[in-house]
VMD Tcl script that draws the C-alpha trace (Angstrom):
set ca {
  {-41.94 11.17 -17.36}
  {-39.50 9.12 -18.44}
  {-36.54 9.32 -21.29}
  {-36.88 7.30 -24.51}
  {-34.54 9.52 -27.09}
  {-31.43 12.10 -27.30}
  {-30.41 13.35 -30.34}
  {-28.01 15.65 -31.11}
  {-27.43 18.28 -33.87}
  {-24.75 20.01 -34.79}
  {-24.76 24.26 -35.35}
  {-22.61 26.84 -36.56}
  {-22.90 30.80 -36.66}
  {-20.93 32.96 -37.79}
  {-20.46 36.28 -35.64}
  {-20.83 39.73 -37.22}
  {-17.34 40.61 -35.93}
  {-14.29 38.67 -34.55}
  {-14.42 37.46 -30.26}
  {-11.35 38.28 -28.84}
  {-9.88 37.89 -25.60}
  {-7.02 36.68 -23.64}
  {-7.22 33.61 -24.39}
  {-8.89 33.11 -27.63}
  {-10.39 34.63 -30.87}
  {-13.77 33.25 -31.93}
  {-15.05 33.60 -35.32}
  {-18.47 31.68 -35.01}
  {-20.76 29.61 -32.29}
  {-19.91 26.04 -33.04}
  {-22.08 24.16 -30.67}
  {-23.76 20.88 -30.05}
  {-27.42 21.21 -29.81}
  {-29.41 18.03 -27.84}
  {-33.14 17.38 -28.15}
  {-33.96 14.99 -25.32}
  {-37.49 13.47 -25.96}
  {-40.22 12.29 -23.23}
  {-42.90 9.20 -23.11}
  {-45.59 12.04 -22.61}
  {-44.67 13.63 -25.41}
  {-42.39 16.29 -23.63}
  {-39.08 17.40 -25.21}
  {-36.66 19.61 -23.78}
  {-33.88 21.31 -25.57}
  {-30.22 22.01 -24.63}
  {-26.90 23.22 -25.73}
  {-23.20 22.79 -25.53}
  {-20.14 25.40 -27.40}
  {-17.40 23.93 -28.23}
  {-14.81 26.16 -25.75}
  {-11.70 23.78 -25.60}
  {-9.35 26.89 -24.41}
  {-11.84 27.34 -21.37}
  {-13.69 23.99 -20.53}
  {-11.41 21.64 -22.70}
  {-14.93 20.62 -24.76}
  {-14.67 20.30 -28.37}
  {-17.95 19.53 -30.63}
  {-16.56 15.47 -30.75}
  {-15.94 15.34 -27.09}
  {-19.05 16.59 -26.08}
  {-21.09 14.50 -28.87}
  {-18.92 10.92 -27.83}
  {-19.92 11.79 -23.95}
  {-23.60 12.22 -24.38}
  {-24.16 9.34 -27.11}
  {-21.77 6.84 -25.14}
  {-22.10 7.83 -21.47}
  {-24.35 10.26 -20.41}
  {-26.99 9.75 -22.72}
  {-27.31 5.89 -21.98}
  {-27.56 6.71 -18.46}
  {-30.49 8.92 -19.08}
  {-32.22 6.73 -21.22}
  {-35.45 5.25 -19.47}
  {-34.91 7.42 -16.11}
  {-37.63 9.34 -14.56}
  {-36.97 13.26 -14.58}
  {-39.28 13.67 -12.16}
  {-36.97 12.09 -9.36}
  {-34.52 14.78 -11.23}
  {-32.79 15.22 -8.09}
  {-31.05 11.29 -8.51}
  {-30.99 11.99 -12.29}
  {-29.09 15.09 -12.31}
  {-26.58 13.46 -9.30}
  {-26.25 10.89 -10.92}
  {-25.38 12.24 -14.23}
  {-22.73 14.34 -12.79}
  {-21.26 11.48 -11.25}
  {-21.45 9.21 -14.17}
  {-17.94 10.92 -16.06}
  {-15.02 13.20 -14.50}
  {-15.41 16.55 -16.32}
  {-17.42 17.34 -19.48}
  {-19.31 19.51 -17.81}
  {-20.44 21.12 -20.97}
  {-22.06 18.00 -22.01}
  {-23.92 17.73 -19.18}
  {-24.56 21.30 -19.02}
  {-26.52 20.74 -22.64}
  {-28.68 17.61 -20.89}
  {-29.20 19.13 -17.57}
  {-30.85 22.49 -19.73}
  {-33.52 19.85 -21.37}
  {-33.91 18.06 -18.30}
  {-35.12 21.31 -16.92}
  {-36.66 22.29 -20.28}
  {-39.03 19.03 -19.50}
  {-39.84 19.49 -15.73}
  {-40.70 22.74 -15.93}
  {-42.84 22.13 -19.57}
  {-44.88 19.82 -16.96}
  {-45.62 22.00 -14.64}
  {-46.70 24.59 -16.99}
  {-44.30 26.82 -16.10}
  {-41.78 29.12 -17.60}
  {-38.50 27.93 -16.36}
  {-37.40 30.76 -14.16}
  {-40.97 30.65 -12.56}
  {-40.60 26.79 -11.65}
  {-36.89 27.51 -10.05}
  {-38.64 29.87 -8.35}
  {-38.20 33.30 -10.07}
  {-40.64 35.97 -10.74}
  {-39.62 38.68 -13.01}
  {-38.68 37.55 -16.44}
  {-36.42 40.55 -17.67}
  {-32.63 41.42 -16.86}
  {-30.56 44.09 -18.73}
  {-27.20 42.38 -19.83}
  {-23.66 44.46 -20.09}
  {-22.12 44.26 -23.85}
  {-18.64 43.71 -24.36}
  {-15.68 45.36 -25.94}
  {-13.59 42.40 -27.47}
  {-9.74 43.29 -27.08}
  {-8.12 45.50 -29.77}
  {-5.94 48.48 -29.79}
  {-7.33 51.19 -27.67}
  {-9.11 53.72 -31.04}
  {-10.81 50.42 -31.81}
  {-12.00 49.66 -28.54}
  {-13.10 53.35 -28.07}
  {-14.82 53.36 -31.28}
  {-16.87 50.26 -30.36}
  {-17.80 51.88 -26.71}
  {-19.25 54.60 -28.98}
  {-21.29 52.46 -31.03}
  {-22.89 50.44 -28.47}
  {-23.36 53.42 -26.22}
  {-25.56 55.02 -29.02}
  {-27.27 51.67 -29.31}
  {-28.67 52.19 -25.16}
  {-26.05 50.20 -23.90}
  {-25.41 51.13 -20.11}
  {-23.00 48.21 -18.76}
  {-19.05 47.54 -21.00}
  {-18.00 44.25 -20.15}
  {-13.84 45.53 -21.68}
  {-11.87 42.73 -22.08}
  {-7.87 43.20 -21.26}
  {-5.15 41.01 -20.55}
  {-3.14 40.95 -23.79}
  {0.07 43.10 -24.05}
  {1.88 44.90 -21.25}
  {-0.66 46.48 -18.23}
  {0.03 50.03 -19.85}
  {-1.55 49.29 -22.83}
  {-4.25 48.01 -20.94}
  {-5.01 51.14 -18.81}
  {-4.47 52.85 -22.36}
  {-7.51 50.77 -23.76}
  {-9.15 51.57 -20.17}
  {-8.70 55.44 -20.21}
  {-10.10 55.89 -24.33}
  {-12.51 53.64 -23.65}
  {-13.82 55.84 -19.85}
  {-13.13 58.87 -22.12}
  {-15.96 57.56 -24.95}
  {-18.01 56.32 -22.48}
  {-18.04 59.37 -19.82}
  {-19.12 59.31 -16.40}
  {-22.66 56.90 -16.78}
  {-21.74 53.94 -17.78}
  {-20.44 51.18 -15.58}
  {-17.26 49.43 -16.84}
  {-16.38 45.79 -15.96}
  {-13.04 44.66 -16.74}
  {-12.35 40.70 -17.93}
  {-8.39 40.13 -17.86}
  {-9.21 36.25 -18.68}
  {-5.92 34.98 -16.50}
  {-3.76 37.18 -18.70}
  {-1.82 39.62 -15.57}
  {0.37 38.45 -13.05}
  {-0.75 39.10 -9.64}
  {1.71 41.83 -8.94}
  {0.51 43.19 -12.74}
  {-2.99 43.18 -11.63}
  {-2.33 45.04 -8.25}
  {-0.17 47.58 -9.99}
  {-2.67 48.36 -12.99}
  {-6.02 48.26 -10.84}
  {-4.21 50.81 -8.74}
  {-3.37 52.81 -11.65}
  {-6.67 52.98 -12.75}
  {-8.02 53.63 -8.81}
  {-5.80 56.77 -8.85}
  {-7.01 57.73 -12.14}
  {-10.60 58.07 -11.40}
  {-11.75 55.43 -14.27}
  {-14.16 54.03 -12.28}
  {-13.99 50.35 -12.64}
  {-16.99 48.21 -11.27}
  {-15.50 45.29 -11.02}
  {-12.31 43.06 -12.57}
  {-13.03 39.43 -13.42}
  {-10.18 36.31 -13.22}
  {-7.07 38.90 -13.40}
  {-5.12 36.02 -12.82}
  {-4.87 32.32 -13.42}
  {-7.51 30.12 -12.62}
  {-5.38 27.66 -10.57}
  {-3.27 30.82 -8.44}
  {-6.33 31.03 -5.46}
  {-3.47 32.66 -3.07}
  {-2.82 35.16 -6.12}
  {-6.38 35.85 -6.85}
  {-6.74 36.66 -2.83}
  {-3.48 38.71 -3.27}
  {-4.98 41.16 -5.63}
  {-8.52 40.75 -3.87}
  {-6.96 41.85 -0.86}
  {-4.60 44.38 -1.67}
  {-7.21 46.85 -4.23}
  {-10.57 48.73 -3.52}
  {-11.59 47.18 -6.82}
  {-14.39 44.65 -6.80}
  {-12.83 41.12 -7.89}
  {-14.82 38.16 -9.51}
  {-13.44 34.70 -9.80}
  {-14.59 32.70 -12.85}
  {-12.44 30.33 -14.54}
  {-11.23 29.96 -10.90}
  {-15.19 28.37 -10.37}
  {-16.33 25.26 -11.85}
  {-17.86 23.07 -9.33}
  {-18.73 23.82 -5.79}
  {-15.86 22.55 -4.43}
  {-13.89 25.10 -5.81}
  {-16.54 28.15 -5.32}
  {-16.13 26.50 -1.27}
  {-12.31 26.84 -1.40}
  {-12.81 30.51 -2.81}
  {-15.28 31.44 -0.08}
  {-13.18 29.81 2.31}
  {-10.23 31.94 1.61}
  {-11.91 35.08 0.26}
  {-9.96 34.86 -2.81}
  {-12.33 36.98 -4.39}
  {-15.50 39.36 -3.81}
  {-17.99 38.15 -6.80}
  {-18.35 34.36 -8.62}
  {-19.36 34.56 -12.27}
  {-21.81 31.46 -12.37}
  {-21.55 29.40 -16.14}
  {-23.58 26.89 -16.78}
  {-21.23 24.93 -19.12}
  {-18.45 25.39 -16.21}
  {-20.88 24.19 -13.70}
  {-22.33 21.44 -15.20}
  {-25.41 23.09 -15.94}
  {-28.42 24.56 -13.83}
  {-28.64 22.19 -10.75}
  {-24.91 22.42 -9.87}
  {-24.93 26.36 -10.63}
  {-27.77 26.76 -8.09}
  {-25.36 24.92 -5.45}
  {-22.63 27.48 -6.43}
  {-24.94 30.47 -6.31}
  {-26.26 28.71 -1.94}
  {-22.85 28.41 -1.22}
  {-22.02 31.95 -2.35}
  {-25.47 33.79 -0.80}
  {-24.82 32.00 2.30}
  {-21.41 33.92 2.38}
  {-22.72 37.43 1.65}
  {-21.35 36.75 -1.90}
  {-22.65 37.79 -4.74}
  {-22.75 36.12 -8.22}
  {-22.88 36.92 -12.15}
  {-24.36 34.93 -14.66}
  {-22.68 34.55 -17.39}
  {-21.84 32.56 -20.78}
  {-19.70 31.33 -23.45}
  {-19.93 32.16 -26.84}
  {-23.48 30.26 -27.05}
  {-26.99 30.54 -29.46}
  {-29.68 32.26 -27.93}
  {-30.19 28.62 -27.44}
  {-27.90 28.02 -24.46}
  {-28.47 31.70 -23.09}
  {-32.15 31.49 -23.01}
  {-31.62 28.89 -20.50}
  {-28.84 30.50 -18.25}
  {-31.26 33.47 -18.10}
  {-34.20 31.50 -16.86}
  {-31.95 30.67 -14.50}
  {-30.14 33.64 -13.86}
  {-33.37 35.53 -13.33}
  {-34.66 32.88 -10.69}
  {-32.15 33.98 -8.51}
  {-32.20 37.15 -6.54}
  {-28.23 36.74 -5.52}
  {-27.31 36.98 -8.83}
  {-27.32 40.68 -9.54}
  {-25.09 41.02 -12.76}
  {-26.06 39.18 -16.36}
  {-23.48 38.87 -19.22}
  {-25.47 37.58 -21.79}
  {-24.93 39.44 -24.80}
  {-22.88 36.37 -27.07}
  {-26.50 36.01 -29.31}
  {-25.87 39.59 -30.42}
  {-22.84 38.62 -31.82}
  {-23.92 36.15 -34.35}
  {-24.92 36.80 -37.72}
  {-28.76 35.05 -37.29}
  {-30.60 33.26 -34.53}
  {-31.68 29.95 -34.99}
  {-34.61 29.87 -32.45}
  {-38.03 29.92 -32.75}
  {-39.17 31.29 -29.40}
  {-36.82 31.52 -26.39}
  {-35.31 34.53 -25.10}
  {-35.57 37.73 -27.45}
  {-33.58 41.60 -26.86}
  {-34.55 45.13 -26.76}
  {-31.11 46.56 -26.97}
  {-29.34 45.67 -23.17}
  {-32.70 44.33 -22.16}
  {-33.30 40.90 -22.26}
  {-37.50 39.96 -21.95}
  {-37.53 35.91 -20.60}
  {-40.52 33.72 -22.50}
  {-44.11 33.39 -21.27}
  {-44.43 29.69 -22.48}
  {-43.73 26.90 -20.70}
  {-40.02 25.58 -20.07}
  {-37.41 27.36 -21.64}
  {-40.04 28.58 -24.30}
  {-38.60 27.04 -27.54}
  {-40.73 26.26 -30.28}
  {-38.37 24.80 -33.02}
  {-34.79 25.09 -34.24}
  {-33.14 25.46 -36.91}
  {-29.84 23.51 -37.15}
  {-28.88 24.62 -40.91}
}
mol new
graphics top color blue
foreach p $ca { graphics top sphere $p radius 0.5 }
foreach p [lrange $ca 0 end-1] q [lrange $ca 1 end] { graphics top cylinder $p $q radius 0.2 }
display resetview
């Protein structure tokens, strides 16, 4: 089964309401979609966002690293050995990893189309359905509250609440409204994105302890580089904390494990590199006692349909963020993943279970 075409496409889609977090504000998915064709007729789809505030992509980056390095270095290689191919393609640039992420999806797309498998049943998964949190983008605490309310009536169970912009009091502010529209049954995840201070992220998690709100878990309070800071807060709250942006390779998931900067690792494919380095992450973390998330940029159902046949393949990863396709405005698959409400139901056909796209 060997390559003889990528092509690439580009795709934009405009989300019903503005993404906003600590680091950014998102007003569509602009990603790179790649359709990497087979001699036996196989082809295998993937994606890349353009997320140049978290991976450094942008849509020309990624499109100049698959059409003039990875992409030639694919070209006429057997996926079957995929375990040289996808090496190898990880070694062939420094970075990118959303480019290979897209590649390393239709590599995956292919192998598993060839064994007739679903692609969380050839990585070795057997139930095809996860429930996914929603998330409450960053705005003054009555919006925030309002939005708990909506997606609470909509059978929501999980807030993903993004923080991290303003002083930590008008954090716990958005924290308490949103507990307070929420009550006592829904679990609340916190997402700071690197926006506190160490000694910020101490001080308001132990607000919030005190105040009863209930918080499952806080994700990257601090900045992705501070390890010793991340450990500081790990170590000094009853709070569960998740490294991400901290996490791209294994390297880095080893040095976080090694130190116990942190409690949780939110996997992403398009930090990782895409499916075959996130499964070394999610090893490394198991064999720790870690647990991991899966989770996701702002991506098409396209690039999440993958990261949940992947996600659900996995029994240590016990927590799914993968609600960025019911933020856009349309979906431009046929087939792939589809949503009733916080559930998410995995495709019976082969591969990732794409049929078609449609790129305008």
């Amino acid at each position: 089964m060997k390559v003889t075409n990528i092509d690439t496409f580009l795709v934009r889609v405009p989300l019903v309401k503005p993404f906003k977090t600590a680091v950014r504000t998102v007003l569509s998915a602009d990603s790179l979609v790649v359709r990497l064709d087979c001699d036996n007729g196989i082809s295998g789809w993937g994606e890349a966002p353009a997320t140049v505030a978290v991976t450094g992509d942008s849509l020309s980056s990624i499109d100049a690293a698959i059409k003039e390095h990875l992409g030639p270095f694919l070209i006429g290689r057997n996926l079957l050995a995929y375990e040289e191919v996808l090496t190898g393609l990880s070694g062939v640039m420094v970075g990118n990893t959303s480019a290979k992420a897209a590649l390393d999806m239709a590599v995956y797309d292919c192998l598993a189309q060839n064994s007739h498998l679903p692609l969380y049943e050839y990585l070795g998964g057997a139930y095809g359905e996860l429930e996914t949190n929603m998330t409450v983008s960053v705005n003054s605490p009555e919006e925030m509250g309002e939005d708990t309310e909506c997606y609470k009536e909509q059978g929501f169970s999980i807030l993903k609440v993004k923080v991290g912009i303003g002083d930590i009091e008008l954090d716990i502010q958005r924290v308490r409204e949103i507990r307070k529209k929420a009550g006592n049954h829904i679990r609340i995840r916190l997402d700071a994105n690197q926006g506190w201070s160490p000694k910020m992220a101490v001080r308001a998690i132990g607000q919030m302890e005190d105040e009863g709100l209930d918080i499952e878990l806080v994700e990257q309070p601090v900045k992705a580089h501070d390890l010793h800071g991340l450990k500081q807060v790990t170590d000094h709250v009853n709070t569960l904390i998740m490294a991400d942006e901290s996490v791209f390779s294994p390297k880095q998931a080893l040095e976080v494990i090694r130190m116990r900067a942190a409690d949780l690792i939110n996997i992403k494919l398009m930090k990782a590199g895409g499916i075959y380095q996130g499964q070394k992450i999610n090893q490394l973390a198991e064999a720790a006692g870690m647990e991991c998330m899966a989770g996701s940029m702002i991506e098409t159902h396209l690039g999440i349909t993958a990261a949940a046949h992947f996600a659900a393949s996995k029994q240590n990863i016990t927590r799914y963020d993968f609600d960025a396709p019911l933020m856009l405005s349309k979906n431009i698959l046929n087939g792939g993943l589809c949503y009733q409400t916080n559930k998410i139901h995995l495709p019976k056909e082969a591969g990732l279970g794409i049929r078609g796209i449609h790129t305008q």
